[in-house]
N, C-alpha and C positions, 0 to 999 in steps of 0.2 A: 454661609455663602462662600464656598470657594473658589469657582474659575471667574476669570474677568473676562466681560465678552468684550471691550473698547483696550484695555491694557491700561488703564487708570483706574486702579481698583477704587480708592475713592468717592469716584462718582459712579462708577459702576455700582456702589452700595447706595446713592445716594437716590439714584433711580430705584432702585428694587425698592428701596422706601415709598418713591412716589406711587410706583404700581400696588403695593401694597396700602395703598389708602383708595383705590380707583374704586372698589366696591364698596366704599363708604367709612365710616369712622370704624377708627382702629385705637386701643391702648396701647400704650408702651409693650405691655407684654404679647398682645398679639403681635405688633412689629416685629418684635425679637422671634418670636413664634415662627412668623411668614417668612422673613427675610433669613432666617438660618445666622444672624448678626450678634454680635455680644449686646447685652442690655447697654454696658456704659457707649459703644458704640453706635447703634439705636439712637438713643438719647443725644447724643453729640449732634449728630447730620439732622435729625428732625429738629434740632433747636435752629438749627443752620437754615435747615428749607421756612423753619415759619419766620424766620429775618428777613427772608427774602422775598416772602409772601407765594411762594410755592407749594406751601402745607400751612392750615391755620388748625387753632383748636377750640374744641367747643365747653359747653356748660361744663360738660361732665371732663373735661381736658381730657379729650379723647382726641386724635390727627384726622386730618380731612383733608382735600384736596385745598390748596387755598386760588384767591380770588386772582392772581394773577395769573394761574392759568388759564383765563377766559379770555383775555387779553392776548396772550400769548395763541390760543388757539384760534380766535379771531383771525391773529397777525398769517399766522400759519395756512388758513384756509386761503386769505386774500391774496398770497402768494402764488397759490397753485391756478392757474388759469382755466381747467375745465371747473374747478367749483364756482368762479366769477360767474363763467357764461350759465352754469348750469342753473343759477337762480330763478331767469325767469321762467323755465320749464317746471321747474319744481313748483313753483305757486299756480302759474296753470293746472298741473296735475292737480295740485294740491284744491284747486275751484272747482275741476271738473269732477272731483270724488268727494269730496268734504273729507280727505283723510291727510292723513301727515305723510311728506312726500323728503326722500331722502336721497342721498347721491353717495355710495360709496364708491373705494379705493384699495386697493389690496398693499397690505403692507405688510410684509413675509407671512408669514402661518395667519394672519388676521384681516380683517377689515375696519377702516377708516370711516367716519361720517364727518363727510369734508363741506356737504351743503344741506342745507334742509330749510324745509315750509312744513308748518304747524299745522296742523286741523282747528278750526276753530272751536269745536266739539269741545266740551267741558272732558268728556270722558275718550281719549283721545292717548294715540303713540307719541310718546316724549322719546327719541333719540337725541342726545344731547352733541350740537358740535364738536370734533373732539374725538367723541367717545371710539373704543377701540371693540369691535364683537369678534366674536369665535367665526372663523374662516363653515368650517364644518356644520352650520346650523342657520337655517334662514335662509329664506328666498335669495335674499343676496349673495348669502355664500356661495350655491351653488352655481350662479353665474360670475362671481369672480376667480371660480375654479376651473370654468369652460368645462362645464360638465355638457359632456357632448349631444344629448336629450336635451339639453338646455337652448343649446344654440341650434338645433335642428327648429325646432317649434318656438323660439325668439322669446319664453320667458317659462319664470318660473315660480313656485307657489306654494307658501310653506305655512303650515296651522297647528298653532301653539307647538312649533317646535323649540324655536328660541325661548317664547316665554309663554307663557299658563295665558291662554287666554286672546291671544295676538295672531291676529294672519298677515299676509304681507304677500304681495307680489312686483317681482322684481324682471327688468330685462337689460342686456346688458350695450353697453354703450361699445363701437368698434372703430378700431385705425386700423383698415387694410385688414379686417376679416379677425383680428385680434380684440381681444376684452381689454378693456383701457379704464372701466368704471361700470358701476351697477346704477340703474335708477330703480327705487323702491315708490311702492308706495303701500303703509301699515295702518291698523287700525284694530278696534276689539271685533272679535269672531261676532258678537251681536248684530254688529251690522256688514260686516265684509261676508259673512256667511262663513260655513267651509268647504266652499267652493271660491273662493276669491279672484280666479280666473278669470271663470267665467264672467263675472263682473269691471274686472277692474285692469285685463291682460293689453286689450288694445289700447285705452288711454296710455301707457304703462309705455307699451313700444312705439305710439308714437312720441311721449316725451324724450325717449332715446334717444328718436331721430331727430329731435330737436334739439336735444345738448349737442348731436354729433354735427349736424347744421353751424350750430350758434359757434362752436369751436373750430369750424374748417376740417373736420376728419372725412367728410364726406365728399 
């Protein structure tokens, strides 16, 4: 890891450790592997982050996200004000589909899941609070890209692109004709079909216009 993208190199390493456990546990040596980092390096900041409760480790003393980033991402969504209001939209969605209902945010080349309601469904889309997807992949992507199909026809619909097995249909939330957030709503191709639109597009857009409502953008 050579360039610093804040100019504290530091923590600049200290992040690319944390990103480097976001897909799940990691060894020392994969660290060092990911992060481009020297081993004793590695070693030093990850003892750091599980002090902090930032990175914890498991049975096998492998790194993992630790328990305070959940706290931390909590703290983080309650901050932001279209995720406050967008709650109760997302559980409505989330009643009127039996699916898992989500609210993303664009944050440079990626997307945000800054609110979400669960499906009650044992077999069901877990996006985790937090969590950060690929811009390029997913209903929601392409509406926080203003993919211009997108925004002509007010939503969008993606199957098993993102993941083996998952559809999703997303539309996107507007301030003055701009994409400000995506509302989602996902579940297993079993039951959304692969056709997911057709099913689940209207719910989809008027939740939009209920976050855009519940916010004042409207």
């Amino acid at each position: 890891m050579d360039a610093s993208v804040s100019g504290v190199g530091v923590l600049d390493k200290a992040v690319a450790l944390l990103a480097a456990v976001e897909g799940g546990a990691r060894t020392l040596a994969e660290l060092v592997e990911v992060t481009g980092l020297s081993r004793p390096t590695a070693h030093r900041l990850a003892a750091a982050l599980v002090a902090h409760g930032l990175v914890r480790r498991d049975e096998e003393l492998r790194y993992l996200p630790g328990l305070r980033l959940i706290a931390l991402g909590h703290a983080a969504s309650r901050s932001l004000p279209l995720a406050r209001v967008a709650q109760g939209p997302l559980e409505a969605l989330r009643d009127a589909t039996g699916e898992s209902a989500q609210l993303y945010v664009r944050e440079g080349e990626g997307r945000v899941c800054v609110a979400v309601a669960e499906s009650p469904h044992g077999l069901r889309t877990i996006v985790p609070l937090g969590a950060v997807l690929d811009l390029n992949r997913g209903s929601a992507g392409a509406v926080l890209r203003a993919d211009a199909r997108v925004l002509a026809c007010g939503w969008a619909e993606s199957v098993a692109e993102r993941e083996p097995g998952v559809a999703s249909v997303s539309a996107p939330v507007l301030q003055a004709g701009v994409v400000v957030a995506a509302v989602s709503v996902s579940g297993p191709i079993e039951r959304t079909s692969r056709a997911p639109g057709r099913r689940y597009a209207e719910a989809v857009m008027a939740a939009a216009r209920a976050v855009e409502t519940a916010a004042g953008l409207r």
